[in-house]
C-alpha positions, 0 to 999 in steps of 0.5 A: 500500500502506498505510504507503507507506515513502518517506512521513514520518507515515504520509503526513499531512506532506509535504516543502515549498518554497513561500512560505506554510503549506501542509498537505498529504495524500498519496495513502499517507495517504488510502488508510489512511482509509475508503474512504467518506471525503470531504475533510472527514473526511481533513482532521481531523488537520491542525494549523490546521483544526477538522472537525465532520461529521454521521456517521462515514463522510463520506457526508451532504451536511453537514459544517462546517470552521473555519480560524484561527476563520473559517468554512465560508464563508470557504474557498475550493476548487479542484479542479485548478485550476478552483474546485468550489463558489462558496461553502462545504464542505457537500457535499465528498463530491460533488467527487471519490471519495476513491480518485480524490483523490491529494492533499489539501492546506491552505493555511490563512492564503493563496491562489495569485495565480491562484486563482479563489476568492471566498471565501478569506479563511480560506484555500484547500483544493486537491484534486488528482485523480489521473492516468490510468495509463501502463499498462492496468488497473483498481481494485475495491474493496468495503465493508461495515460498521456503520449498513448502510454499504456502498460500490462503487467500480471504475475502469478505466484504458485506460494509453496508447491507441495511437499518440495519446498519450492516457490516460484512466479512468473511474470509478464509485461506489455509496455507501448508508447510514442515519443513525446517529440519527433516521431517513433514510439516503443513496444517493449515486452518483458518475462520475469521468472524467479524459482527458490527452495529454502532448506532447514540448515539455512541452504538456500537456492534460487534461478532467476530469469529476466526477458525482454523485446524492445523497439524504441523509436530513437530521440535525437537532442538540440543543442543550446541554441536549438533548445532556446529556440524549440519551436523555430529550430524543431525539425532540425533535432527531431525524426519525422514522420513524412518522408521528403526524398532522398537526403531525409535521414530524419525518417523515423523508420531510419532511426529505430532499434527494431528489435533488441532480445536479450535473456539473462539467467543465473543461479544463486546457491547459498549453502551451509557446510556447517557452522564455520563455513559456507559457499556462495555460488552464482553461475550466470549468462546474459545473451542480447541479440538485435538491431537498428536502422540508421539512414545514409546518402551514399554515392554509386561508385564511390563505395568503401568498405573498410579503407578499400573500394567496395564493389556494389552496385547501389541500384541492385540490378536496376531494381532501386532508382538513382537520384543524383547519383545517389540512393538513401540507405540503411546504415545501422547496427546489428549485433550478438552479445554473450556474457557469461560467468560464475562467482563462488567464494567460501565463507569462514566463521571464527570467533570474531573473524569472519573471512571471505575467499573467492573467484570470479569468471567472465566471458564476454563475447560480442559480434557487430555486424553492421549491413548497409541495407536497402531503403525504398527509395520512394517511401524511405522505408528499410526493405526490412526491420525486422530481426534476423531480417536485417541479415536477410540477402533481400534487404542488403546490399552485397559486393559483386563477389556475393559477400555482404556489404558490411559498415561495421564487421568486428568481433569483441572479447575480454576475458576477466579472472579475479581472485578476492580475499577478505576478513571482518573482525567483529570487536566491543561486542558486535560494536566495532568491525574492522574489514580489510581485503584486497582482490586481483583483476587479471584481465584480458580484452581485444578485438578483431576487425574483419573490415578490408584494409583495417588493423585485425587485431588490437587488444591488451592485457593487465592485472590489477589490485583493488586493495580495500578497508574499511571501520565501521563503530556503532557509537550507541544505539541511534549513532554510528560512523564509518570510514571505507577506503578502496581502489577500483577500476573501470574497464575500457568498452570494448568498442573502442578498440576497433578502428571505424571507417566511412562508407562513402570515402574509407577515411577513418572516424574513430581509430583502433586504440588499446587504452588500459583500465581506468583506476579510482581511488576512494575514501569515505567518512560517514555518520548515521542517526537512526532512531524509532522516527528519524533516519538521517546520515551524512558524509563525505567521499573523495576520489582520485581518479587517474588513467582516465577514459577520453575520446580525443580528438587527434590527427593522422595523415593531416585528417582529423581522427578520433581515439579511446585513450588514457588522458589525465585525471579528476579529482571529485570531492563532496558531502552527500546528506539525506534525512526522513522520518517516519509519519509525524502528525500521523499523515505525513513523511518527508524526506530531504536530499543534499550534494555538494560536488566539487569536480576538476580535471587535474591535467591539460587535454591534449588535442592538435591546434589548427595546423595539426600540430600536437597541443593541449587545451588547458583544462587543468583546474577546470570544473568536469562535466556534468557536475552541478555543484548543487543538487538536492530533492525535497518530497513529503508522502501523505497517508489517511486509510484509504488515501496517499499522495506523493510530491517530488522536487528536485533542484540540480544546478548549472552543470557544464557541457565543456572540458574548456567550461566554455558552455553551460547548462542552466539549474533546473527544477522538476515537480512530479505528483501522484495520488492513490485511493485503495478501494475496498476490498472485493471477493476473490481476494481483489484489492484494487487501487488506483494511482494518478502520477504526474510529471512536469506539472508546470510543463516548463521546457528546459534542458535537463542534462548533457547528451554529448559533451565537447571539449571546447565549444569556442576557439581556445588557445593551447598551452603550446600557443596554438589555436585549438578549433572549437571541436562542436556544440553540446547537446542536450536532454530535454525535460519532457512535456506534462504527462500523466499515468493513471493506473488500476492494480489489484492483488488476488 
């Protein structure tokens, strides 16, 4: 129910004993947003974590997250102990449908010794599905509202089955809706299935799957000068939904992911080998498949694949008109990932020791194979969007020689084997833990490029320790303080390691690069209160980051290039505060976040001036991007019997779009409502509710977070004298129009 009165702000704190900040979400909280919500979208009012997502509902595959001024990228994520994605949080809606999400929780400065992520430098999120009931019974819930938005969802738990002890559910859900700008829209479907089996010993067992089908219809973002000027400047940032002609690479059928599969299975045992000792094991597999269109104008007889002469006839055989010279064509993507692993680790009890020892194992294989597919050329429509569709010998253009015609064609790999090994000694009766640790990740990542004239191989290898500590003193019963310090990485995305070419002259865009991890240094003081009505904490976090991930600008042969390298470093300081209580005056639960962030680059950016010569931008000292100085949310939850209501404000400020801090986004606030009314009970066990949310009451325009940042947006001169050419204009997220969800749910 909404409200849940045992939880302090309206869910969105919760009572912790840990050694470093944690953020966490309860399932009372969740169920007071959307019911089309994903991850990102609930995480928005946490104090340390600042959210731009494409739409309101959390139902597109973008979306970007920043922790303590680091990226998307830098984040790591774990569902129930196995890890969801390699890299990233695009697609945080496709991990577990939000009425199977029963805890969400940050841990923005650390990650557990155990965690098998490659990119927690900023961070960890932990998602935790929810367990199948003890008893039999289900879970209908149905939603409508603005852009078309309308969702599905229904659950049956089986409670426990016979004599075995086994309990499971299933799940299914049906999300749609248009985009709120341009043209396009989303359908997405999605399996949740989770299975366990508790013994008397304290063994346990679970196997969790996760499905999902997705298309998104994609959003294209402005720039400063497009946002300021929305209505005269729409079509130039938006797709469209009538085709003009050749030239139109805006068409919405050319620019959607049509569709993208993915299941993800794993299998987390727990078992007790007796008082002292006991494992913990999670096999795991993630497995994605699919694809999208991309429009392009390429130019019979001037066709490249790769750094070579490609011969394709663009007119297949007559078939497809030429205008021009020319024809639209379909340059997308289409790919295949496997991500498979284990964790195991032995567990020690000793008196006041406990001690931890494990392995963890991942394969990561993903193959792009990019087609130039066929368009009509009078509708603009691709011959085909659908999947395995896009490999189809109708709908792709091959060489005379009968082989593909392929923009992208690579494989990428690493593999990662990591050993860890802890102890925690408990003192003072339980009120002093002192833990220490240290793991070795031993990691080896390449990539083959099967494009003609490209570099085949490029890839490198690196073993590197993340030593740990941290103290943990429960002072008395209501305060307590923490002190964590840690070493932590983040792999480089395996697509920055092939080189990438252009179709219509064979130069290189982005060229092969080998760059090795990126290290983050971290420390954490904190200090907790937590009484029978008030939960509050506060701290501070410092993390020095080197060997840091950059897609810089350089040039070879005279041409400019751009590369994934190691360039410099950033410090980012700050305090983090959050406070809520549980309901005063009976109805009422506030709760407050608070940042302050201090973000600089520490070293100059190298970049070559307008002569091509070798120069830097002096960025040194210079605030990162994306890191508003101040951030903070303010909600309140209402609850009378039968009534709730739920009010959201939160203020992010001026952030900058540069390296050079050249442009800025403005400060920003947004305003979301909901409210709920429980109808009575019914027969069969019905429940119902109803549940309006509302967002951008205002319906204020605004940018709400940097899409794509550039290095300087205006002509700078180098630390070496040069003129450094601006390198681009930013682009932006925009804050969604009014839009409102009304759903009805019901137990049964």
């Amino acid at each position: 129910m909404l409200g849940n009165q045992k939880t302090a702000g309206g869910g969105a704190i919760k009572a912790e004993s840990g050694a470093t900040v944690t953020e966490t979400l309860s399932g009372a909280y969740i169920q007071q947003q959307s019911p089309t919500a994903n991850a990102l979208v609930l995480m928005q009012s946490l104090p340390s974590v600042n959210v731009s997502t494409p739409d309101a509902f959390g139902m597109n595959g973008g979306g970007n997250v920043q922790i303590h001024g680091l990226s998307t990228n830098d984040l790591g994520w774990i569902l129930d102990s196995v890890p969801v994605y390699s890299q990233g949080a695009a697609f945080a809606n496709e991990i577990v449908a939000v009425q199977d999400l029963e805890t969400l929780t940050v841990s923005p400065g650390s990650s557990n010794l155990s965690d098998p992520t490659i990119s927690s430098a900023g961070g960890t999120i932990y998602l935790h599905m929810r367990d199948p009931s003890m008893t039999p019974g289900g879970y209908f819930e149905t939603a409508w509202g603005s852009d078309e938005v309308n969702k599905q969802f229904l659950r049956y738990d089986t409670g426990l089955i016979g004599d075995t002890g086994v309990r499971a559910f299933l799940s299914f859900a049906h999300m749609a809706v248009n985009n709120w700008r341009g043209a396009g829209s989303t359908d997405q479907k999605h399996i949740d299935f989770k299975a366990m089996k508790d013994f008397s010993d304290g063994s346990k067992v679970a196997f969790e799957v996760s499905s999902n089908q997705g298309y998104y219809g994609y959003y294209y973002y402005p720039t400063a000068a497009q946002a300021e000027n929305y209505k005269a400047d729409y079509s130039q940032f938006n797709t469209n939904s009538k085709y003009t002609g050749i030239g139109d690479t805006a068409y919405y059928l050319l620019n959607q992911q049509d569709p993208f599969n993915f299941i993800s299975l794993q299998l987390p045992i727990h078992y007790v080998i007796s008082d002292h000792f006991s494992i913990d094991e999670a096999p795991y597999m993630w497995l994605g498949i699919g694809g999208g269109t991309g429009g392009t104008d390429l130019t019979q007889g001037s066709t490249y694949q790769g750094s070579l002469p490609a011969n394709v006839d663009l007119t297949d055989g007559g078939k497809i008109p030429l205008t021009n010279g020319q024809v639209l064509a379909s340059t997308g993507f289409f790919e295949k990932q496997l991500q498979a692993g284990n964790v195991i680790k032995l567990n020690a009890v000793f008196g006041p020791n406990t001690g931890v020892f494990g392995y963890w194992y991942e394969n990561n294989n993903q193959g792009e194979e990019d087609p130039v597919g066929k368009v009509n050329q009078a509708t603009g429509e691709p011959y085909t969007t659908s999947i395995g569709g896009s490999m189809d010998g109708n709908s792709i253009y091959r060489l005379a020689n009968g082989l593909a015609y392929y923009a992208n064609h690579n494989n990428q790999h690493y593999v990662n084997n990591t050993l860890f090994i802890g102890d925690t000694l408990s003192l003072l009766g339980g009120r002093l833990t002192v833990t220490a640790g240290t793991k070795v990740a031993m990691l080896e990542e390449w990539a083959t490029n099967l494009l003609p004239g490209a570099h085949y191989k490029n890839g490198f290898s690196d073993a590197v320790p993340l030593p740990q500590a941290a103290i943990h003193y429960q002072i008395d019963e209501n305060n307590q303080v923490f002190v964590h310090v840690e070493r932590d990485y983040r792999l480089p995305a395996t697509s920055s390691l092939p080189a990438y070419y252009s179709l219509g002259s064979g130069a290189i865009t982005s060229n092969y690069s080998s760059p090795h991890p990126e290290l983050a240094f971290k420390e954490e003081v904190g200090y907790r209160y937590q009484s029978g009505q008030l939960l509050a904490d506060i701290s501070f976090f410092n993390i020095d980051l080197s060997n840091r991930l950059l897609t810089l600008n350089t040039y070879v042969d005279n041409s400019p290039l751009a590369s994934t390298v190691n360039a410099g470093g950033q410090n980012s300081h700050g305090i983090d505060a959050q406070l809520g209580t549980k309901p005063i005056l009976e109805f009422f639960s506030p709760y407050v976040s608070f940042e302050w962030l201090d973000a600089t680059i520490t070293t100059n950016t190298a970049s070559p001036d307008e002569n091509g010569a070798p120069d830097f931008l002096p960025t040194k000292g210079k605030v990162q991007v994306q890191s508003p100085e101040f951030q903070g949310a303010l909600g309140l939850t209402f609850k009378d019997g039968p009534y709730g209501a739920d009010v959201r404000l939160r203020f992010v400020a001026s952030q900058y779009s540069t390296l050079m801090d050249d442009e800025k986004e403005p400060g920003y606030v947004t305003d979301d409502m909901s409210f709920s009314y429980q109808l009575p009970k019914m027969g069969f066990g019905f429940e119902p509710k109803l549940q309006l949310n509302l967002f951008n009451i205002t319906n204020a325009l605004f940018r709400t977070g940097v899409y794509q940042f550039q290095f300087n947006a205006k002509n700078t001169v180098g630390v070496n004298g040069g003129i450094i050419p601006a390198s681009g204009s930013p682009t932006y997220y925009l804050e969604p129009n009014f839009a409102a969800v009304i759903s009805l749910s019901t137990p049964f």
